[in-house]
N, C-alpha and C positions, 0 to 999 in steps of 0.2 A: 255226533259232533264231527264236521268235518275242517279242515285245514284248506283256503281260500289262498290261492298265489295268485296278485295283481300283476302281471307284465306291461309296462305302459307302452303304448303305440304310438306315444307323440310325446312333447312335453306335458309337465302336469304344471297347473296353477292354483296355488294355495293361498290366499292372503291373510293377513292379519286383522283381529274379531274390530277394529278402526273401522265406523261408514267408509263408503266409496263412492265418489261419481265423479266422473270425470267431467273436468270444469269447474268443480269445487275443489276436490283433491287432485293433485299431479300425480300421486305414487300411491300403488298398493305393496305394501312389504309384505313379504315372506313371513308365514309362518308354519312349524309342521303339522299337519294335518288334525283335525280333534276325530277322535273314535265319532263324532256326529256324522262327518263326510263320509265315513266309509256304510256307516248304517244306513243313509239316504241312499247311498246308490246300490249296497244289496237287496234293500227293498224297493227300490223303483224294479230289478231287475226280476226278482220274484214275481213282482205285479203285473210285468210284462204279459204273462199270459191272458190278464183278467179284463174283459172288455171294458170300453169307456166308460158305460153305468155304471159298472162294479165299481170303477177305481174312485168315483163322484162320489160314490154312495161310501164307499170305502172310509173315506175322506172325512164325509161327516158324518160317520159314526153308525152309520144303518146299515154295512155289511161288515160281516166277520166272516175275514179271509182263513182258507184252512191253515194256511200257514204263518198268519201274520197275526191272525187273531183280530179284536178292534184297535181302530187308530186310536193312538193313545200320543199324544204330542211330549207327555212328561218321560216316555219311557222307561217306568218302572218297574214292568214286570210281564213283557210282552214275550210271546213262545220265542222270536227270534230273538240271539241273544248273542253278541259280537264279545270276542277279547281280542284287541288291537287296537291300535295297526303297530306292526313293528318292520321293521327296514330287512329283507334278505340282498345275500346272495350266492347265485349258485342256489345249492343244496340248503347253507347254512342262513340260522335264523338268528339278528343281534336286536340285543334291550338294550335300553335308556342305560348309561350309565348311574350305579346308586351315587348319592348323594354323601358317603360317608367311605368313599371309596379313593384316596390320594394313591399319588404314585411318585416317583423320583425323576423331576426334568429331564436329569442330563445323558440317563442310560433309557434303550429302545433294543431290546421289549422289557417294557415298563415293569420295574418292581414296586409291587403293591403294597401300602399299609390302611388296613382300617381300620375308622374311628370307631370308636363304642363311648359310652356313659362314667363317668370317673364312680368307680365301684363304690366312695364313701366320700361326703362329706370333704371333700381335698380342694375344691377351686370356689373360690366363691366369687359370685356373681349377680346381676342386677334384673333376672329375674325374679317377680313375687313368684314363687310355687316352689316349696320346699319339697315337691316328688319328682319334677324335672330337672336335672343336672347336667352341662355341660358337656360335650364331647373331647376325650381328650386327644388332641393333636401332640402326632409322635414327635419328639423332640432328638432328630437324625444330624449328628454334630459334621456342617461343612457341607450337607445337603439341602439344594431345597427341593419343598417338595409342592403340590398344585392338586386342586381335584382333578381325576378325571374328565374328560368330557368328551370321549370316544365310546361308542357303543361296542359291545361285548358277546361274545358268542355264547348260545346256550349253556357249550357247556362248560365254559368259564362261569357264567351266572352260577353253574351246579355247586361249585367250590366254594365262590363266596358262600352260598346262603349254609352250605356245611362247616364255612368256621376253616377252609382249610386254605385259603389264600395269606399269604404271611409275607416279611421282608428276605426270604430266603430264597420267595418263589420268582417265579415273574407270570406278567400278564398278557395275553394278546387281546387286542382292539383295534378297530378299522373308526380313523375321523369320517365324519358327513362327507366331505367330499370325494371320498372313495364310493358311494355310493350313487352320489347325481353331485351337477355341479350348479350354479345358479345361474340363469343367461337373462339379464337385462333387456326385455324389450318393451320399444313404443310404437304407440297403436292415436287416433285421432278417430273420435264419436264422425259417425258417417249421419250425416240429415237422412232422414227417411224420406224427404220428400225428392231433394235433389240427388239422393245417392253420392254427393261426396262429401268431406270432412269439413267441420263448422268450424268454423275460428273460435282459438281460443279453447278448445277442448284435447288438448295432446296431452298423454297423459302415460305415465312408465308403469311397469309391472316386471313382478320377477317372477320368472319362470324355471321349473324345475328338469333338467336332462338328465336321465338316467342312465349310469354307465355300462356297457358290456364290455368285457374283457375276451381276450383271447390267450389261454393259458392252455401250452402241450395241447395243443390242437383240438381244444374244448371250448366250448363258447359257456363265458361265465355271465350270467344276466342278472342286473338286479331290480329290485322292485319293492313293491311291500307284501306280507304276508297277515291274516289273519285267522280267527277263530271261529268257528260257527257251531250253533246250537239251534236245533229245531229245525234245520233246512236237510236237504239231502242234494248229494253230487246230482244228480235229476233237474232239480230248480234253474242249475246253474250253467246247466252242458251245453258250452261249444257257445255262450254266449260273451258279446265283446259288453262292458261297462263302461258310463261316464261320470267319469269321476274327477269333484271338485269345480273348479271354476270354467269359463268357456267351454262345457260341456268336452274336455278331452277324456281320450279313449284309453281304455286301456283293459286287455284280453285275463280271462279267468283261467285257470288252473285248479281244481278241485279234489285234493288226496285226503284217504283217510290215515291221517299220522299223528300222533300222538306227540305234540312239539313240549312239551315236560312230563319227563318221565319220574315216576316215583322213586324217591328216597325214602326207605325209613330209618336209615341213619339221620339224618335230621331230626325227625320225630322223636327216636328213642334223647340225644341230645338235650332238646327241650326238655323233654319229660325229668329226663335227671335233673339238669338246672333249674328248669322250673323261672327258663325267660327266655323269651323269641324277640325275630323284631319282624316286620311287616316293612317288603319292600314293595313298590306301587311299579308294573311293567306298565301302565296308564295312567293318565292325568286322573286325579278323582277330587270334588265336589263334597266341603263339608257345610254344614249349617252354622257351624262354631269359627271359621274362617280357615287357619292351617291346622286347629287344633282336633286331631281323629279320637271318634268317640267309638268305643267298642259296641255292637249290638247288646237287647240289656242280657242277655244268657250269657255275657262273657264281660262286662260292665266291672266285673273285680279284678280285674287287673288291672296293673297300674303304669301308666303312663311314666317312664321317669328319662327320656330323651328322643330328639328327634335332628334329623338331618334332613333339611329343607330350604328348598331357593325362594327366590321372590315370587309371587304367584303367575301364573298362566292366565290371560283373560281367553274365555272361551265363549263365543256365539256358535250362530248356527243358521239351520234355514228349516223353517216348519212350514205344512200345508195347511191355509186357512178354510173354512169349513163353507165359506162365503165368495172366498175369490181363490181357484184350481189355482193361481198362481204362486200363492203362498205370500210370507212376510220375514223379517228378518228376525232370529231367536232373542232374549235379551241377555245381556253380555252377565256373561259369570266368572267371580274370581275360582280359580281352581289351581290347585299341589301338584306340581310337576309332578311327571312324570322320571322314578328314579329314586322321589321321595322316601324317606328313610325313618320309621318308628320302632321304639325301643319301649320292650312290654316287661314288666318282672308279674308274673303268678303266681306265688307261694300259697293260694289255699287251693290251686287247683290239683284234682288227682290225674291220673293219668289218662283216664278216660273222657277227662274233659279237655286236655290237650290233644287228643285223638279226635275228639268229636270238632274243633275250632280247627284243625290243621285239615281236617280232610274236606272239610266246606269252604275254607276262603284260601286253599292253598292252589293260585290261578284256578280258580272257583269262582263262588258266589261272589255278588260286587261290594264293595266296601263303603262305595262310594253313598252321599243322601239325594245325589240326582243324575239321572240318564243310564242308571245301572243297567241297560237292558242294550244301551249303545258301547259300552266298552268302558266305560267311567268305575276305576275303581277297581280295578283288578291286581291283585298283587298276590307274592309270591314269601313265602312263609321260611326264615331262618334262626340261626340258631348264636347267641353268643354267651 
């Protein structure tokens, strides 16, 4: 398992899972990248070496790459296997802010309170499902207070998921545009025949600048960072990647570093309480819509709250087995990134809280589609 650092060489361009084409639509919006974008261009990069038959045949199904295994367009369960994308910089690696994570407007650095599930029976409300309850929002006399929506340093994230973030503490977080900022530009479809712009085809996009800093005479870069399984620093060396839209560039960096480190204070936590909750570092994809179903080896626990936004629509781009060119993925609702569920297990013993924590704790994916793209990845605590 290696640690992938993207340094971007140009602006990137991300759009929103909305068709596009200019002269139909005027605008592509912004959106942040789905774990699909970053899997298409570590494996185009992988594939680089494998000559033009290979990649054909690749495609539709008649070579099994060593390292990619067969094309598999669902991504279920293929050797490469991404956790990302999440935003660095510098050194430091930040996640999604969670979803049950408030703070107090008016003071910076932000003191935190998190929400959790009303322990009994105390608010009632107009959900049907007598196991799901309520979050209760802290009731701070003369303050107000707002979710979240600045990403958070690892080892900030370490605190939350340990229960150890409170009103006494405070928080540090960096907003998006501390990391890139948007630059609005427009561009007019070029005729291929006359080589210049057709009427009637001007059309805007937003484009992404990523910031460097210069702090104490250190140059501070940021970019995004991910996760890799099945590839080796070898695959990747000393190559530049395209990634996302109008094929921009952007250079690899390849360490082996372990970006969550073990807690078994969290563990032992759970085990005594005997409830976790399951935070998503990735958008993830259920069958049930925002409602997460445990695998069935773990299916007895109970679901009794969740902290969750409106959904994420999530496309993509796959290669067709008929035309090298590919075709456009079909749009999926999916759980932010951030997402927030709240588990109680009372019949479990200890060893099966051992056996659920060390598999899906940024582990295995959670997620019921693209598990092998970065869908579904989350990160395991304790309340």
């Amino acid at each position: 398992m290696i640690q992938i650092d993207l340094k971007p060489l140009d602006t990137l361009f991300f759009r929103d899972a909305r068709s596009f084409n200019a002269g139909e639509e005027s605008t592509a919006d912004f959106n942040f990248p789905s774990p699909l974008t970053f899997y298409g261009a570590i494996g185009n990069a992988v594939l680089e070496d494998t000559s033009e038959v290979d990649r054909i045949k690749f495609v539709s199904g008649e070579y099994k790459h060593p390292k990619l295994g067969k094309y598999d367009q669902k991504l279920l369960n293929t050797p490469l296997k991404l956790k990302g994308p999440f935003l660095q910089k510098g050194e430091k690696t930040y996640f999604p802010p969670p979803s049950n994570l408030w703070i107090e407007v008016t003071r910076r650095p932000y003191v935190p309170h998190v929400l959790f599930p009303y322990e009994n029976n105390q608010c009632m409300w107009d959900i049907i499902d007598k196991k799901i309850k309520p979050l209760k929002i802290p009731n701070v006399l003369g303050l107000e207070l707002k979710p979240l929506e600045e990403y958070i340093p690892v080892e900030e994230l370490m605190k939350y998921l340990a229960g150890r973030l409170s009103s006494f503490s405070t928080i540090s977080s960096e907003p998006e545009n501390s990391f890139f900022i948007q630059e609005t530009r427009y561009g007019h479809v070029i005729s291929k025949y006359s080589k210049s712009p057709e009427d009637h085809f001007l059309y805007t996009a937003v484009n992404l600048r990523f910031r460097d800093q210069l702090r104490k005479q250190k140059l501070i870069e940021s970019g995004f960072t991910i996760v890799a399984e099945g590839i080796e620093e070898s695959d990747l060396h000393n190559k530049i990647l395209t990634l996302g839209g109008e094929r921009k560039k952007v250079a690899v960096k390849c360490k082996n570093n372990k970006l969550i480190t073990e807690n078994p204070e969290i563990l032992r936590e759970i085990q005594n309480k005997k409830k976790f909750f399951i935070y998503f570092a990735s958008p993830a994809i259920f069958k049930n819509g925002w409602r997460l179903e445990l695998p069935a080896e773990f299916s007895d626990a109970v679901l009794v709250g969740a902290a969750v936004n409106k959904p994420l629509y999530i496309s993509g781009w796959k290669a067709n087995k008929n035309d090298f060119g590919g075709q456009p993925r079909p749009i999926k609702k999916a759980v932010r990134a951030g997402s927030v569920y709240f588990f109680e297990a009372n019949s479990w013993n200890k060893e099966k809280f051992t056996k659920f924590f060390e598999k899906y704790n940024f582990g295995a994916s959670l997620s019921d589609e693209y598990c092998s793209a970065g869908f579904g990845i989350s990160l395991i605590g304790c309340w």
